[in-house]
PDB file of N, CA, C and O in Angstrom:
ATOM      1  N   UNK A   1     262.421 111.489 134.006  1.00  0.00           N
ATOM      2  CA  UNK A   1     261.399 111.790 134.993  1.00  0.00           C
ATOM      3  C   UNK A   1     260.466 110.599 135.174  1.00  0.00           C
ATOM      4  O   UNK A   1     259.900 110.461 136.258  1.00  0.00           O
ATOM      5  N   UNK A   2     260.285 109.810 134.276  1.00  0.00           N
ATOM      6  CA  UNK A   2     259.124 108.641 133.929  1.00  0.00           C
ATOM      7  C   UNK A   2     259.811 107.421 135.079  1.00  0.00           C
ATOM      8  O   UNK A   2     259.313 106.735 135.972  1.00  0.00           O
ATOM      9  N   UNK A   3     261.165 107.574 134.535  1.00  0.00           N
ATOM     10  CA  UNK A   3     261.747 106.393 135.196  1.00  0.00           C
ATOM     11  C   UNK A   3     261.703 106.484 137.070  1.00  0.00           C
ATOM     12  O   UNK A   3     261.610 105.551 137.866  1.00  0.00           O
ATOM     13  N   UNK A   4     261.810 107.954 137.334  1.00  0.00           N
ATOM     14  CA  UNK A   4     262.058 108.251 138.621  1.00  0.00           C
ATOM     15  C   UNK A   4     260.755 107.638 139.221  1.00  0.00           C
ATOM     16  O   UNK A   4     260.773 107.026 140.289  1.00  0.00           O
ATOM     17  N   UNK A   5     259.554 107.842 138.440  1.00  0.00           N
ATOM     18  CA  UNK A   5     257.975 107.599 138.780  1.00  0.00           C
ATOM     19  C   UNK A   5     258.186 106.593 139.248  1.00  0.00           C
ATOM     20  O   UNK A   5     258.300 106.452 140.466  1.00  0.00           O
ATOM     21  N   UNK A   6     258.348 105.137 137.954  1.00  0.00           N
ATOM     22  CA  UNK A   6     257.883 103.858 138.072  1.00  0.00           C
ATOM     23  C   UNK A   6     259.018 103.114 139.074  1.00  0.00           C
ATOM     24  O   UNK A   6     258.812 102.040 139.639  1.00  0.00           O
ATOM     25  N   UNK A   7     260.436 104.018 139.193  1.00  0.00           N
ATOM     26  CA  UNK A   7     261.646 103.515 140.725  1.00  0.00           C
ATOM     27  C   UNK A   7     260.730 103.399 141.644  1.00  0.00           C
ATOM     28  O   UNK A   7     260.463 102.302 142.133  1.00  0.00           O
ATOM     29  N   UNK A   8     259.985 104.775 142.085  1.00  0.00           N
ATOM     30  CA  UNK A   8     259.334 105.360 143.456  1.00  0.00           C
ATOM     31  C   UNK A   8     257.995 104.317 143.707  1.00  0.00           C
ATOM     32  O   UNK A   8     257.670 103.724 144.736  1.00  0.00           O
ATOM     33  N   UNK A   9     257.297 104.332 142.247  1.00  0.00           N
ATOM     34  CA  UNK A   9     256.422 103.387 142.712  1.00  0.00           C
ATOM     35  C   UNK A   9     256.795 101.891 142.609  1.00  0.00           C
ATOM     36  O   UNK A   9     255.945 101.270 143.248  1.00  0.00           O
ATOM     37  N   UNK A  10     257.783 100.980 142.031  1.00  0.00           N
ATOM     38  CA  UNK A  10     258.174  99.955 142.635  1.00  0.00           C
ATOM     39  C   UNK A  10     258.756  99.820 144.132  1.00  0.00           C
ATOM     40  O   UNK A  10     258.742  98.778 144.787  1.00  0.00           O
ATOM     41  N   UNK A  11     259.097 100.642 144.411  1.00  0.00           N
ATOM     42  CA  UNK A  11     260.256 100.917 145.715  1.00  0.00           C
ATOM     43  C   UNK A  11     258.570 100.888 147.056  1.00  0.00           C
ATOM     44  O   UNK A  11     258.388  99.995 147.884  1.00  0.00           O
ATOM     45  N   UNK A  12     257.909 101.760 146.906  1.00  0.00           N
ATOM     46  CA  UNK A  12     256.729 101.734 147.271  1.00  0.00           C
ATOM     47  C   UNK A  12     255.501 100.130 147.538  1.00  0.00           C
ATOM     48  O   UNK A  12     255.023  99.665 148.573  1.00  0.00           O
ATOM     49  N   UNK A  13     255.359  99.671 145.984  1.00  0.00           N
ATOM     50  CA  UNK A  13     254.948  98.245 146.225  1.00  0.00           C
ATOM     51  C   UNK A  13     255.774  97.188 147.278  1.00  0.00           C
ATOM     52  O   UNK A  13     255.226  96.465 148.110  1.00  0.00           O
ATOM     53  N   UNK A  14     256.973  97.273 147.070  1.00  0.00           N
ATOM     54  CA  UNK A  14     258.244  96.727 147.468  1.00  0.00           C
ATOM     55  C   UNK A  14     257.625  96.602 149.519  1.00  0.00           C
ATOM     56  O   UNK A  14     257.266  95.655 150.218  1.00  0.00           O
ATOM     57  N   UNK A  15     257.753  97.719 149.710  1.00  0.00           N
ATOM     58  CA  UNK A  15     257.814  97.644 151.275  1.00  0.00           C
ATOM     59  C   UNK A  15     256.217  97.516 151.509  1.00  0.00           C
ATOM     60  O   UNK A  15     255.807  96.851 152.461  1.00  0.00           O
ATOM     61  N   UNK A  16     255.414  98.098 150.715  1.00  0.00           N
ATOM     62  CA  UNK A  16     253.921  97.475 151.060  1.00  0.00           C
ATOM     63  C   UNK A  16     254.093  96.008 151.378  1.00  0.00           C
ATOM     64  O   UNK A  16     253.796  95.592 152.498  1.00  0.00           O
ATOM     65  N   UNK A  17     254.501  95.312 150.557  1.00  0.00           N
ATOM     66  CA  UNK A  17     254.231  93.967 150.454  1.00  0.00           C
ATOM     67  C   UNK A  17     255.413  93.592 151.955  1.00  0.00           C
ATOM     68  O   UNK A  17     255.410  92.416 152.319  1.00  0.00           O
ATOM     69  N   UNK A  18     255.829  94.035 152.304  1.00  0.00           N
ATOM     70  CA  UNK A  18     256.847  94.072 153.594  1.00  0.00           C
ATOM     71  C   UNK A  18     255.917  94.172 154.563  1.00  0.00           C
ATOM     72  O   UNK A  18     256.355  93.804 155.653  1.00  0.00           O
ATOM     73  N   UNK A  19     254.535  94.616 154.573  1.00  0.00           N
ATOM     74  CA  UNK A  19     253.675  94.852 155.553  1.00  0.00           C
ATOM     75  C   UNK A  19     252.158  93.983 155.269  1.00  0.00           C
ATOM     76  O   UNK A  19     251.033  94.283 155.669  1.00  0.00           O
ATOM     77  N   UNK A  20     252.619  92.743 154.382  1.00  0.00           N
ATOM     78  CA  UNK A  20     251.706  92.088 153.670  1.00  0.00           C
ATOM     79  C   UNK A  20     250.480  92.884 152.847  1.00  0.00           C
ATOM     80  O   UNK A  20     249.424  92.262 152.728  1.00  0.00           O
ATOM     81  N   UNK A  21     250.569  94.241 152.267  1.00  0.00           N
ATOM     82  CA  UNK A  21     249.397  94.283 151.936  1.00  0.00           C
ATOM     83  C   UNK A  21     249.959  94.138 150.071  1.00  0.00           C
ATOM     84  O   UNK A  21     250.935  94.453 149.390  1.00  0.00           O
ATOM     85  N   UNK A  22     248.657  93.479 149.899  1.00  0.00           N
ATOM     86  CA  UNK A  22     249.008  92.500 148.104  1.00  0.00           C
ATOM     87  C   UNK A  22     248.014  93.376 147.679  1.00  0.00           C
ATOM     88  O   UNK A  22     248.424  93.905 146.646  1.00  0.00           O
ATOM     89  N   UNK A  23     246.481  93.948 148.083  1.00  0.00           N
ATOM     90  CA  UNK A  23     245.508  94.205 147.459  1.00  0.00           C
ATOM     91  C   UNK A  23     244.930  95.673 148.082  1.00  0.00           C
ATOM     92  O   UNK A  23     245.035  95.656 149.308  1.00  0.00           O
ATOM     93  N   UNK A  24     244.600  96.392 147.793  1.00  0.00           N
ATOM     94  CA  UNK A  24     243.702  96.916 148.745  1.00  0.00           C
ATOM     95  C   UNK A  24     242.544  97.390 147.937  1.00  0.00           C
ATOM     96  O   UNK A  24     242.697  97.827 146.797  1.00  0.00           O
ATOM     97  N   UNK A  25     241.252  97.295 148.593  1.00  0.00           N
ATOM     98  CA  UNK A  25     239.955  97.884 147.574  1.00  0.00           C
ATOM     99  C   UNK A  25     239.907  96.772 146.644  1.00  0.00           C
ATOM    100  O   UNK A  25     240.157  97.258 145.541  1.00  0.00           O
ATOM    101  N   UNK A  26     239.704  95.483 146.529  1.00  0.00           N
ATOM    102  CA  UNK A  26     240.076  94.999 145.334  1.00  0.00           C
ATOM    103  C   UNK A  26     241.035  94.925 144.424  1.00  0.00           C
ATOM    104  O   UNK A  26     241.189  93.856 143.833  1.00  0.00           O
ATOM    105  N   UNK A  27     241.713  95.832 144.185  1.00  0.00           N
ATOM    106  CA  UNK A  27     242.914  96.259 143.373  1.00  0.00           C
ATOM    107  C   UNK A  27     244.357  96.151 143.579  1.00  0.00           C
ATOM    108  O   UNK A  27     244.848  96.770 144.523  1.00  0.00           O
ATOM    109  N   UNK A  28     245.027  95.511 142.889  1.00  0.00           N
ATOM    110  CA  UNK A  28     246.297  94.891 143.153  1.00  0.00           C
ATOM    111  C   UNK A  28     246.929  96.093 143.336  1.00  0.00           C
ATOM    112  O   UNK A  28     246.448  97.183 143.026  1.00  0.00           O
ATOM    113  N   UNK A  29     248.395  95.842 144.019  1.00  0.00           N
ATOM    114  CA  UNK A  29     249.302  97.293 143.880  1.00  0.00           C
ATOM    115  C   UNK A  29     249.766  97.707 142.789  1.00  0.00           C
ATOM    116  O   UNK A  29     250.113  98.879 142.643  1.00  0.00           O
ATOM    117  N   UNK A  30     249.867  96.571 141.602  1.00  0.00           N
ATOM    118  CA  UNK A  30     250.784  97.533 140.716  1.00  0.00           C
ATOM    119  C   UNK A  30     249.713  97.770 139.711  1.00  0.00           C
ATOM    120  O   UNK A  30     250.029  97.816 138.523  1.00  0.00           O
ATOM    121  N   UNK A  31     248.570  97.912 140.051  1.00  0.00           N
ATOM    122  CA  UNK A  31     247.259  98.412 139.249  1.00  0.00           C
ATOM    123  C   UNK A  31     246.990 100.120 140.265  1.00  0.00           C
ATOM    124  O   UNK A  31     246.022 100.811 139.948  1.00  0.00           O
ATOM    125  N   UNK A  32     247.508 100.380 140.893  1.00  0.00           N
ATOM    126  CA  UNK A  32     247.341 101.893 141.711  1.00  0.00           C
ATOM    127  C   UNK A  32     248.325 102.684 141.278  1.00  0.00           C
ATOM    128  O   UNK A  32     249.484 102.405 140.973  1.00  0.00           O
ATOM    129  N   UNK A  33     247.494 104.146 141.282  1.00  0.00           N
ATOM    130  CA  UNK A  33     248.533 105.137 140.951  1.00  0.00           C
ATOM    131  C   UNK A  33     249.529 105.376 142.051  1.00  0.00           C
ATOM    132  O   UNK A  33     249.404 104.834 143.150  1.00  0.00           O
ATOM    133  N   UNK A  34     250.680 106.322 141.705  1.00  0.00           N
ATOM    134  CA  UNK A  34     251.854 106.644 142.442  1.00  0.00           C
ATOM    135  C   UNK A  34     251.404 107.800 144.481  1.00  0.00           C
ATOM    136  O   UNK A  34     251.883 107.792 145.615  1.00  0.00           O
ATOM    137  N   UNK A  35     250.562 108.350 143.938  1.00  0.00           N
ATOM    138  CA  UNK A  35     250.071 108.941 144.766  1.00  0.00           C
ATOM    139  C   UNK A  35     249.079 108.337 145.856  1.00  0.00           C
ATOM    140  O   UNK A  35     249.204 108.838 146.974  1.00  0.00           O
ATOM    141  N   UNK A  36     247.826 107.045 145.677  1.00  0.00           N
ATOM    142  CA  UNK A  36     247.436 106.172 145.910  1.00  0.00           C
ATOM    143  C   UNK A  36     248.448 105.630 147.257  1.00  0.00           C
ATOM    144  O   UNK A  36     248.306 105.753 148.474  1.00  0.00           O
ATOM    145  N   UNK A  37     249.878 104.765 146.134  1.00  0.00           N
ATOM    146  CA  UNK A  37     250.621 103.942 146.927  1.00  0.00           C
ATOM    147  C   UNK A  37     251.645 104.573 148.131  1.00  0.00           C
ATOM    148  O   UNK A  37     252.221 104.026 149.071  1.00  0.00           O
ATOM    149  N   UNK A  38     251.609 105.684 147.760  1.00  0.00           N
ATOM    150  CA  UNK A  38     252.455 106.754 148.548  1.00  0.00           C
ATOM    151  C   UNK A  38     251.166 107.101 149.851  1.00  0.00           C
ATOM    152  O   UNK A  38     251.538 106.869 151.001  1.00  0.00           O
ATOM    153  N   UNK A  39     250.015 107.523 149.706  1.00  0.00           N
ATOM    154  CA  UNK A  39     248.800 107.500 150.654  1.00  0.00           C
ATOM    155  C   UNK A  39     248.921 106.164 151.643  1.00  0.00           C
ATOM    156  O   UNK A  39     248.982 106.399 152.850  1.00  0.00           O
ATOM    157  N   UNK A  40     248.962 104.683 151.172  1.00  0.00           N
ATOM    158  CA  UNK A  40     248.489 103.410 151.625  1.00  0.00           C
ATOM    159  C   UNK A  40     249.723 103.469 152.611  1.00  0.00           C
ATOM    160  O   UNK A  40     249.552 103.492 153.830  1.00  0.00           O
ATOM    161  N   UNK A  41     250.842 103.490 152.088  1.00  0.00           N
ATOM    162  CA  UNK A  41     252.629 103.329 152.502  1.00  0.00           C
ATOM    163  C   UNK A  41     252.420 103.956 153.758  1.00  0.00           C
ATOM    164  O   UNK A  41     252.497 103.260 154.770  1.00  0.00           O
ATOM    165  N   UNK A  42     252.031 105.809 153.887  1.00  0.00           N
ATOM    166  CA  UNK A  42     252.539 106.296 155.042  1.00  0.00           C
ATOM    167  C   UNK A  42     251.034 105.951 155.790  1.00  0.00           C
ATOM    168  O   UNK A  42     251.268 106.279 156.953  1.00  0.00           O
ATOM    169  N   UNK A  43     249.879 105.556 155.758  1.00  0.00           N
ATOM    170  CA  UNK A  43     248.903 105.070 156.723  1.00  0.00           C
ATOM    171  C   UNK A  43     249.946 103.590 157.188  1.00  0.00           C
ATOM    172  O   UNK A  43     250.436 103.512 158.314  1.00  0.00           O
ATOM    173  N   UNK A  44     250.076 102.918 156.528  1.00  0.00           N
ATOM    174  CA  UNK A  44     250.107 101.594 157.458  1.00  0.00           C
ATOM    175  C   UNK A  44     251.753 101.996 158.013  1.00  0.00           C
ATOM    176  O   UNK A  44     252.038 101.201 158.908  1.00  0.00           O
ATOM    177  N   UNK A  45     252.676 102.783 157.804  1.00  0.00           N
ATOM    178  CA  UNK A  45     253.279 103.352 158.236  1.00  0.00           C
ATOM    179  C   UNK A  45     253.666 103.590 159.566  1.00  0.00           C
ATOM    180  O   UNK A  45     254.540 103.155 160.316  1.00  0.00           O
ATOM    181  N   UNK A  46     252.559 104.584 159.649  1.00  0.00           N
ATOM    182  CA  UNK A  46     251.897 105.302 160.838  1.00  0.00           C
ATOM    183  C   UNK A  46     251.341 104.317 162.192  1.00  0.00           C
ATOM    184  O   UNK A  46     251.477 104.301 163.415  1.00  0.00           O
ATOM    185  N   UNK A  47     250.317 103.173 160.647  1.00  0.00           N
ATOM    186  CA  UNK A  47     249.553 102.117 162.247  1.00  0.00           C
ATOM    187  C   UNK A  47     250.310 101.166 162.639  1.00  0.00           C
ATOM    188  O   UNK A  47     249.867 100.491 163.568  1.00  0.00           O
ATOM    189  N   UNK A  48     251.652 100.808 162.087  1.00  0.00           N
ATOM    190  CA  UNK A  48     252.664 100.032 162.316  1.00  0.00           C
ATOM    191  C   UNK A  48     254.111 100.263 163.086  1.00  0.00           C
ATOM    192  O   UNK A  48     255.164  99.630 163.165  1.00  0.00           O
ATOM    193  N   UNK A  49     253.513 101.711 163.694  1.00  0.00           N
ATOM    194  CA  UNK A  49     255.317 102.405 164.116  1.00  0.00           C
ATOM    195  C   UNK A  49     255.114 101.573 165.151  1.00  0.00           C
ATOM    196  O   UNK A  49     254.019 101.206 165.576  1.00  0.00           O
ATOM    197  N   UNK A  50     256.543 101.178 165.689  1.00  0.00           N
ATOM    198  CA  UNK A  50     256.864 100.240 166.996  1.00  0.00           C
ATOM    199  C   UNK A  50     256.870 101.358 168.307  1.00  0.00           C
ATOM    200  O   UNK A  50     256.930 100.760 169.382  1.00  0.00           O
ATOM    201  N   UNK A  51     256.825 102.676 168.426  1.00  0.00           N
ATOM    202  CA  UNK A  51     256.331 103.221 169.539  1.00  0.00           C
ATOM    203  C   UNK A  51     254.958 103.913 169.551  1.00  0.00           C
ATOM    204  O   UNK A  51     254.830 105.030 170.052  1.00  0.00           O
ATOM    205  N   UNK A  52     253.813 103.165 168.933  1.00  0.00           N
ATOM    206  CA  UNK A  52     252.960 104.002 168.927  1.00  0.00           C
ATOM    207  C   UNK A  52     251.892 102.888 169.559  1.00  0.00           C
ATOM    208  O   UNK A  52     250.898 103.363 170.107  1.00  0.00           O
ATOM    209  N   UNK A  53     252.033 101.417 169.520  1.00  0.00           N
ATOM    210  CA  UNK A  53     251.317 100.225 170.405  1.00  0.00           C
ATOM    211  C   UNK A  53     250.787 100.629 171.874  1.00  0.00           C
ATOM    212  O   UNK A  53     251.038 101.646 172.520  1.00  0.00           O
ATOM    213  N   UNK A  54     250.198  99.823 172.113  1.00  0.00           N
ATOM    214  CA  UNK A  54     250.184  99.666 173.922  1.00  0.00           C
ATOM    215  C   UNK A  54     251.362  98.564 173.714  1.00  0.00           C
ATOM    216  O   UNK A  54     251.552  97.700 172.857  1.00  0.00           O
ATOM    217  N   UNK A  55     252.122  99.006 174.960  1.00  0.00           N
ATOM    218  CA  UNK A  55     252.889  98.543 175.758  1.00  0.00           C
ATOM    219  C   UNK A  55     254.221  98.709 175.496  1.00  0.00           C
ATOM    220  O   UNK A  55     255.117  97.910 175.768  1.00  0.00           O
ATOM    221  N   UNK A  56     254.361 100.171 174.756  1.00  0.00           N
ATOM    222  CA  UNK A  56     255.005 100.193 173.836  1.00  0.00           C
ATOM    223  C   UNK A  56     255.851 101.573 174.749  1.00  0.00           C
ATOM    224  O   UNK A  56     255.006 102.452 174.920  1.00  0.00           O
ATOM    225  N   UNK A  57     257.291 102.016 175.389  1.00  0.00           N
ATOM    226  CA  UNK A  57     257.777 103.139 176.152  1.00  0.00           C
ATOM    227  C   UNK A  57     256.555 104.311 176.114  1.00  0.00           C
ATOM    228  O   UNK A  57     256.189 104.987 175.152  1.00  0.00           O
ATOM    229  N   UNK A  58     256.094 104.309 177.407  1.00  0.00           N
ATOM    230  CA  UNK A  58     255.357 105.673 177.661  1.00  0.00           C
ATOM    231  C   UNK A  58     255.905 106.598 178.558  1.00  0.00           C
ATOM    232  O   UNK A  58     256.536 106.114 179.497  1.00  0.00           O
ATOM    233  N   UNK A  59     255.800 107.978 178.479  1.00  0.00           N
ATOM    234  CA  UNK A  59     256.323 109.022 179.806  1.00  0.00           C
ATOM    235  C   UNK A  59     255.320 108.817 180.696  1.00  0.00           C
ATOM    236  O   UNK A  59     254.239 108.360 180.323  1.00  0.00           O
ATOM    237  N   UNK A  60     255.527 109.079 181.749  1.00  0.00           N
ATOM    238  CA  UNK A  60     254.060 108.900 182.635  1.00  0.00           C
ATOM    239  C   UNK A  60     254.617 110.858 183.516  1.00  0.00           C
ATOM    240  O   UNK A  60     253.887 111.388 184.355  1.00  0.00           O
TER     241      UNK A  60
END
């Protein structure tokens, strides 16, 4: 179960850093808990989807 943790939260740091973030709050990523990095992941997630921009396919 331990191991599944520290997979999920490397796998997690892994694609953060895919979206440049190294720090947030002061605090490095692999100094944050699992739940934390799982929070940060689906926000920049979210502010990074490629149809959610301006100029990005709209219905009109």
């Amino acid at each position: 179960m331990r191991n599944n943790k520290e997979k999920r939260r490397q796998k997690l740091i892994n694609l953060l850093i895919l979206f440049n973030v190294y720090k947030k709050d002061d605090q490095q990523l692999y100094e944050m808990t699992l739940a934390k990095l799982e929070f940060e992941y689906n926000r920049y997630k979210l502010l990074n989807h490629p149809h959610g921009e301006f100029g990005s396919i709209q219905w009109v």
